[in-house]
N, C-alpha and C positions, 0 to 999 in steps of 0.2 A: 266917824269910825270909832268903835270898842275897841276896848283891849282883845277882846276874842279874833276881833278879826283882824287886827294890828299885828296879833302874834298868827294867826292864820296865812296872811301874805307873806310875812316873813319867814315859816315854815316851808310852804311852799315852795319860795324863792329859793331856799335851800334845796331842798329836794329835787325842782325841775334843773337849778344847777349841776349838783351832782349830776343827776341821771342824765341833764343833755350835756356833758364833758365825757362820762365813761360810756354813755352810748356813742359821741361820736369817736371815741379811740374804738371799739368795738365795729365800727361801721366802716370807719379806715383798714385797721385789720383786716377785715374781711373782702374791701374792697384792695387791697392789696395783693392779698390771699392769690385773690381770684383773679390779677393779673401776672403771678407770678405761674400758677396753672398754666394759663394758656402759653405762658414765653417756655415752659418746661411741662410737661405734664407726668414728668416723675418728681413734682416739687411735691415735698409733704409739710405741710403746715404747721405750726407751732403747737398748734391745738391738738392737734392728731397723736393720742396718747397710745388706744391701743384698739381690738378690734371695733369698738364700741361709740367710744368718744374718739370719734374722726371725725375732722372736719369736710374733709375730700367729698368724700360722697355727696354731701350736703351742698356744699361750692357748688357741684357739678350738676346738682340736680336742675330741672327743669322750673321748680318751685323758687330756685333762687333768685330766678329774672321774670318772674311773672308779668311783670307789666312791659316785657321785650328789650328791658334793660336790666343790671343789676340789683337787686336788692336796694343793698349798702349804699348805693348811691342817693336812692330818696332817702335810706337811714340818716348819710351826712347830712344831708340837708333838714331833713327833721327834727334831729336831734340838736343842731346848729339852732333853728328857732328856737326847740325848748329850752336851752343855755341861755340867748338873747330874753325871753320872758321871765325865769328864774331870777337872771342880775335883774333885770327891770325893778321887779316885784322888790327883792333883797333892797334894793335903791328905793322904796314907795311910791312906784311908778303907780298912780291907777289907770288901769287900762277902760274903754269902754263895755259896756254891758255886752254888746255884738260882739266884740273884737275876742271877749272871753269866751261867751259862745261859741265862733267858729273855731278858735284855739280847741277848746274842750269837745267838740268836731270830729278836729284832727286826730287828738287821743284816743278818742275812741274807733277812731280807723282803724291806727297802729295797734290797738287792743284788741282788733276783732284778725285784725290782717295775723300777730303775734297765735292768737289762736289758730285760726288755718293754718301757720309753720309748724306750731307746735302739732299740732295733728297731723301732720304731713310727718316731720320725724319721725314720731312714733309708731305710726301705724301705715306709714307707704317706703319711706326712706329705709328705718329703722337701724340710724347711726345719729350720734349725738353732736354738738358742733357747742364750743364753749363758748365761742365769740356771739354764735346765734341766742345763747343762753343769757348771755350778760344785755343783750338788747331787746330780750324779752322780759327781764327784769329791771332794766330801764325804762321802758315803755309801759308797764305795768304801774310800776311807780307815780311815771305821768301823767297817765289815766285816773287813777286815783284820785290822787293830793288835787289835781286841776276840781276835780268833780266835787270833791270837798271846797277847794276856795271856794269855788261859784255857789256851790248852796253858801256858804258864809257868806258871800259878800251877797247872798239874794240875786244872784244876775241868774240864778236857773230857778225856776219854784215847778219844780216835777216832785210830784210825792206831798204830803203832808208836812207840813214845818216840823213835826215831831220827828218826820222819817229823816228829812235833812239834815235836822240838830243830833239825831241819833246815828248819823251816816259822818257827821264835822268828826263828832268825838270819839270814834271809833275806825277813825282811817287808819291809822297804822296796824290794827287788830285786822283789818276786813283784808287788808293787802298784806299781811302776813298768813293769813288762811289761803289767800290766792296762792300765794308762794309755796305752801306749805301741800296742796292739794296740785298745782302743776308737777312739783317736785317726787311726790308721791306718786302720779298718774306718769313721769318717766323712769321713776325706778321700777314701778311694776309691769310695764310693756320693755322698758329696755336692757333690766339689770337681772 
């Protein structure tokens, strides 16, 4: 193992920590939310600023239980693993070549799944939800930095080693354009 990829896992580790602790407060939240709706349905949510950034609507949509349960509930548990892989990593845990691949999988599930919500908000819902926000910037995150370890550590060789090495050293540019261009795409359909 390099120093590149030495401080690569250990970035990571960071990162998937973070992002799997504030995604599962985010996924709790909202699984919370969403049971305090049903015992009340005049509860209004924490989130729920004003006509715009409501979380209500969102909770209630049909989009929130896609799979005929909640959301937030495979969030916890998602975001639970990414926590568990991040300390790993943080610790020098090497994981298997597979085990990274299906991990980085999974991220890009929540990356693709995080796009359909986000599309769904803005162009069917057309109310914003702050907790939905924060686990779509969590997941984002995770998507990422995973897709970076693994070209670093070689366990994905998709692309030319130039496009990998130029995808390692520019992850937080590439995920701050994501951010920068979701954020942009709800200020302009929602604000």
């Amino acid at each position: 193992m390099n120093l590149k990829q030495f401080f690569q896992g250990r970035v990571t580790g960071v990162v998937l920590s973070v992002s799997g602790g504030l995604g599962i407060l985010a996924a709790m939240q909202l699984a919370l939310d969403q049971l305090h709706l049903l015992e009340d349905p005049g509860f209004v949510p924490v989130c729920s600023i004003n006509q715009t950034v409501s979380c209500t609507p969102v909770i209630e949509s049909w989009q929130s239980s896609v799979f005929g349960f909640p959301n937030s509930y495979l969030g916890l548990v998602s975001f639970a693993m990414i926590l568990a892989v991040g300390v790993a990593l943080i610790g020098k845990v090497k994981f298997p070549r597979w085990y990274m691949l299906i991990f980085n999988l999974g991220t890009l599930g929540g990356f693709i799944m995080v796009h359909w919500l986000a599309g769904s908000v803005m162009f069917d819902i057309g109310k914003l939800c702050l907790w939905c926000v924060l686990v779509w910037i969590c997941t984002g995150a995770s998507f990422v930095y995973t897709l970076a370890y693994n070209f670093a550590e070689d366990n994905l060789r998709l692309g030319s080693q130039k496009f990998r090495d130029a995808f390692v050293e520019n992850q937080l540019s590439i995920l701050l354009a994501w951010y920068l261009l979701m954020a942009g795409l709800i200020a302009w359909k929602l604000f």
